[in-house]
N, C-alpha and C positions, 0 to 999 in steps of 0.2 A: 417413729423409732429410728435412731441412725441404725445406718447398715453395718455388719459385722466386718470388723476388719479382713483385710483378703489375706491368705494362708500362706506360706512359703513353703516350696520343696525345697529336700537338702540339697538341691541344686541352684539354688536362688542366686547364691555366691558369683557361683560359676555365667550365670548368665548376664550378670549388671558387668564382670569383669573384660565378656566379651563384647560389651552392649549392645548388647539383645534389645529390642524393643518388646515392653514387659509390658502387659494388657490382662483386665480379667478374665479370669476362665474358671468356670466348674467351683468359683471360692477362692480359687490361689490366682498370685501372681503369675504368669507365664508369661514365656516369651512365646511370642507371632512371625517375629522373625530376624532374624543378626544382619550385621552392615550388609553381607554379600544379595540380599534378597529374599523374597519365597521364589523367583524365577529359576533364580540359580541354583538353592537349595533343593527344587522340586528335581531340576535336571541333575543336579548330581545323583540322589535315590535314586536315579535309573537309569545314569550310565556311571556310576560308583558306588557312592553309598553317604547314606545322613546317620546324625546320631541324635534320636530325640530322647526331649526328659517326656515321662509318662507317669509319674512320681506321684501325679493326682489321682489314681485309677485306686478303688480299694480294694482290699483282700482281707479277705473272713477264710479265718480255719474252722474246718467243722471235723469235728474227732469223737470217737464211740461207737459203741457196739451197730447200734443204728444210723452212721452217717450217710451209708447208702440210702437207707429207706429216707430220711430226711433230705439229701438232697432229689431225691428222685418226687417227692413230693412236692417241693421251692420250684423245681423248673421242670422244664419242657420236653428237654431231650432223654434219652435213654439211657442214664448214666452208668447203667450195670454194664454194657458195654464195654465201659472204659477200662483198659489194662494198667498196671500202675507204668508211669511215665506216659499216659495219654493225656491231655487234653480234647476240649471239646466246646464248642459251640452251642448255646443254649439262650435260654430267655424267661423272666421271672414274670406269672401276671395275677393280678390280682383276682379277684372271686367271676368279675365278671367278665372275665377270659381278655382283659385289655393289657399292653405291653405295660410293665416294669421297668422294666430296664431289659437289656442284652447281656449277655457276659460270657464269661471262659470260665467253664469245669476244670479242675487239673485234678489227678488222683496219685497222690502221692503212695507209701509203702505204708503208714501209719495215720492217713486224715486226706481229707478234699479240701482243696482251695476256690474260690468263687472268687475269679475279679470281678468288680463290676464298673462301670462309669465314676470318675469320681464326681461328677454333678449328681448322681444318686447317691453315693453310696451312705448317707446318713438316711437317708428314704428306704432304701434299700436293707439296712439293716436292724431298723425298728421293723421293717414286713418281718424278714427272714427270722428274727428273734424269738414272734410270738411263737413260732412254731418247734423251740427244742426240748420246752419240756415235756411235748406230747411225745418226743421219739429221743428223749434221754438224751439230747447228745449236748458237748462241750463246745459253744461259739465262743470264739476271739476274732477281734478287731484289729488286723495287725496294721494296720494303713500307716499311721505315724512311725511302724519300727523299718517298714520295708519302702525304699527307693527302687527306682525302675527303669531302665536305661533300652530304648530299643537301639539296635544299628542295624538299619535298613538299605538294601542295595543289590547290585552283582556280587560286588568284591568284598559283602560282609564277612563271609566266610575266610577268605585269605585272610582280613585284618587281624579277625577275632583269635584266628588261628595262632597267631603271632604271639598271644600273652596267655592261650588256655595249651595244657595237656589232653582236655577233654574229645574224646574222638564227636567231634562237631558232624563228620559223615551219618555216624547212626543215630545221629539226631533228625528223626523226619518229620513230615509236614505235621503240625500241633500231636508232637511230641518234645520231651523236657527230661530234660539228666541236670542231677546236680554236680556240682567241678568246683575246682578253681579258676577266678577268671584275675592273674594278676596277682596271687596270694590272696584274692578275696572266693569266700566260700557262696557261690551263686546257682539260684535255679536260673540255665539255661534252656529259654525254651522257641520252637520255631513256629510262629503262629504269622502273626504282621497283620498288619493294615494297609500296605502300600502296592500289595501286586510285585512287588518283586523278594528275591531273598533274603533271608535276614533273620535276627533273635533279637529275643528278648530278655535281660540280664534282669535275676530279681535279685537285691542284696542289702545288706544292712543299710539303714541310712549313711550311719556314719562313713562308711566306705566309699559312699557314692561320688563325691569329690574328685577322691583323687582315683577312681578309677574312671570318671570323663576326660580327665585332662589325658590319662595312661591311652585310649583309646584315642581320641583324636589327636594324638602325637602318635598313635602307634600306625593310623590310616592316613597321615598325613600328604604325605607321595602321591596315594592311590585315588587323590580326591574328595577323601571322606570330609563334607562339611557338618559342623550344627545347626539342625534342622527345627523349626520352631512349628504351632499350628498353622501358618498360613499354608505350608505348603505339606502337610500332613492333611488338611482339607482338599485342596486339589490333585492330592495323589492317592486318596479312598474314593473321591468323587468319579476319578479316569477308572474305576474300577468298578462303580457300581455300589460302593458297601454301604450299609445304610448307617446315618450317626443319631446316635438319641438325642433328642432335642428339636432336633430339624426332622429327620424321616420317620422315627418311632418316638411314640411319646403315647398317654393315660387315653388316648381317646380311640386306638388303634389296634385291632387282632393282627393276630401274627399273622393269619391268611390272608390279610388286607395288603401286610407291607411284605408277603414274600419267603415269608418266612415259615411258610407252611414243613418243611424240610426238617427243622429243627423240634417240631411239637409230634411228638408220639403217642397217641392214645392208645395203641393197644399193649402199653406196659402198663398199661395199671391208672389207678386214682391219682390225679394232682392240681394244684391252685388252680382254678379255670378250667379244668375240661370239658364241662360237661356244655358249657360257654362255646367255646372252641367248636366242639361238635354241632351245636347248634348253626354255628356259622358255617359250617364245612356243611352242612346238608340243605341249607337255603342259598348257599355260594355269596361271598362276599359282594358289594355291590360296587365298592372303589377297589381298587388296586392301585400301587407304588410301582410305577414306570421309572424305564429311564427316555430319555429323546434329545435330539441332537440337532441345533436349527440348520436351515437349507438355508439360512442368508445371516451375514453380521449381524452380530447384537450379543449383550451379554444380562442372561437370563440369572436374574439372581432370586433366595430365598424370599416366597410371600408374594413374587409374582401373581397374577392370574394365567389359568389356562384356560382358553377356551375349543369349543368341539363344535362346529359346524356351525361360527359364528357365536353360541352360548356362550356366556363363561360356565364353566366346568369343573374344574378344578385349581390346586394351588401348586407351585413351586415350593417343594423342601428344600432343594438342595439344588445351585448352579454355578457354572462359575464359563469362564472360556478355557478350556484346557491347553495348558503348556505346554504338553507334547504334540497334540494334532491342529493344534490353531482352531477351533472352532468351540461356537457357545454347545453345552452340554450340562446337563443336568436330572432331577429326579424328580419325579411331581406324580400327587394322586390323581388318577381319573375313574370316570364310570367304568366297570368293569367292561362294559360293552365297545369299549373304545383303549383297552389297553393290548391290544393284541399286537404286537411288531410291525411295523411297516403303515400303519394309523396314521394318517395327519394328522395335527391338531395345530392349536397357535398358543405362541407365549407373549403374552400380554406385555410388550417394555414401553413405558411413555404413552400409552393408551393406542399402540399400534400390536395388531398383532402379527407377531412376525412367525411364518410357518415354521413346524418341526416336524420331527416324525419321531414314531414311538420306535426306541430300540432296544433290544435284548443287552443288557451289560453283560458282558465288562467291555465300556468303550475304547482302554487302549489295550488291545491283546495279546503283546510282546513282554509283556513282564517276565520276572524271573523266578516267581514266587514257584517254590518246589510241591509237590501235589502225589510224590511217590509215597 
């Protein structure tokens, strides 16, 4: 069967024009990275600021009497919590309590938003679906109508400042107001992926054009480059965060990869728990580390680990970080061996080269707001 043609964001335009180097991702064309580098573009997020497209990510409106109970159902976290203009961190799993995907809650004044991965989100919304005629509520698929712009950095805020009225200050850590950004009508919201400051712009597609160009002319001075996934990879990696595909994926409990923080059972029934709890009372037996080798080499995804000589476990996620000079990465081990300060060795060219297990986030100077 040929493969399905690859998809474009409304931003597709905008990246052949800067030439972007445009590689598959998630279904769509993206770009990985523009003339200046991923080196450059990484160091600018964190000592200015980048502007990514994220345009592939989906979002499902869920509206009606019972959106709460329904999404309190789909996911993990505690969603009655959430105030309207919150955000929240969650995770959707199937019956037998394994990861879905990952996503952001957002609770509007009149409906919830679910972004999720956009490598799921066609997966992602056949799950979520079968579940609204049992709790009445209204799903739309808004993916195609909404573009998504993050600017990531220090000086995102001064930039952004420049072209909204929106008081940006009472915007706190994964919370979201809506504004103008530019005469365009946007949820502004401050979540990130990168460890340092920053928003993220949701807005019609058709707008999104010319409000990249309006931004990077408007941060132009301050350093602000276009930032593509290569360096969107190694600036979640210096942080720790985990990416579906590589760290989470169908074969994994949230208490394996870490994510025990975000699954609440004592709110009530939902997809996997009683799964969940099963694992939570016999203790997981892998856990999702991060470690940092003690000599050259560059530890990449599907590596081997090995633990006192064994191999042991695998490499999800590595790379050599651009800020600290050293290989660093994320990989599952026996739980008996993921405790900070572990040796272990990562397997490069059939040598294994020592690391030690370390508590993320490996670069700790970001700017990412947390009031």
């Amino acid at each position: 069967m040929a493969e399905a043609p690859l998809l474009r964001t409304p931003l597709h335009g905008e990246h052949a024009a800067l030439n972007a180097k445009l590689v598959p991702f998630a279904g769509y064309e993206m770009p990985v990275q523009y003339p200046s580098g991923i080196t450059a573009e990484h160091h600018a997020v964190r000592r200015a600021a980048g502007l990514f497209d994220v345009s592939h990510m989906g979002e499902f409106d869920v509206r009606g009497e019972r959106a709460l109970d329904f999404v309190q159902h789909v996911s993990t976290n505690d969603a009655s919590k959430l105030e309207v203009g919150q955000a929240q961190y969650s995770t959707l799993l199937n019956h037998e309590g394994k990861l879905l995907d990952d996503l952001i809650v957002y609770r509007y004044t009149d409906r919830y938003m679910l972004v999720v991965n956009g490598a799921n989100k066609d997966k992602d919304w056949r799950w979520v679906s079968q579940f609204a005629d049992q709790f009445g509520v209204e799903l739309t698929d808004r993916t195609d109508d909404i573009a998504l712009l993050a600017l990531q950095g220090p000086r995102a805020q001064e930039i952004l400042s420049r072209l909204t009225g929106a008081d940006l200050d009472a915007i706190r850590y994964y919370r979201f107001a809506e504004g103008e950004v530019d005469g365009v009508h946007a949820t502004i919201s401050r979540t990130g992926y990168t460890g340092e400051d920053g928003f993220e712009l949701y807005v019609a597609a058709a707008d999104a054009p010319r409000l990249w160009r309006r931004l990077l002319e408007a941060g132009g001075e301050d350093g602000l480059l276009p930032a593509g996934l290569g360096c969107r990879d190694s600036l979640r990696l210096e942080m720790g965060y985990a990416l579906y595909g590589n760290d989470l994926d169908e074969d994994t409990s949230p208490l394996e990869a870490g994510l025990g923080w975000v699954v609440k059972p004592d709110k009530g029934d939902f997809v996997g728990r009683d799964s969940v709890l099963a694992v939570k009372a016999e203790g997981p037996k892998r856990k999702l580390v991060g470690f940092r080798l003690k000599e050259r080499g560059f530890p990449r995804h599907g590596y081997p680990v090995s633990v006192d000589g064994a191999e042991a476990g695998i490499v999800t996620s590595g790379t050599v970080s651009p800020t600290l000079g050293d290989g660093i990465g994320m990989a599952y081990v026996p739980a008996a061996s993921a405790k900070p300060g572990t040796e272990i060795g990562i397997v490069i060219r059939g040598q294994a080269i020592p690391a030690e297990v370390v508590r993320p986030p490996f670069h700790k100077e970001g700017t990412v707001r947390k009031d």
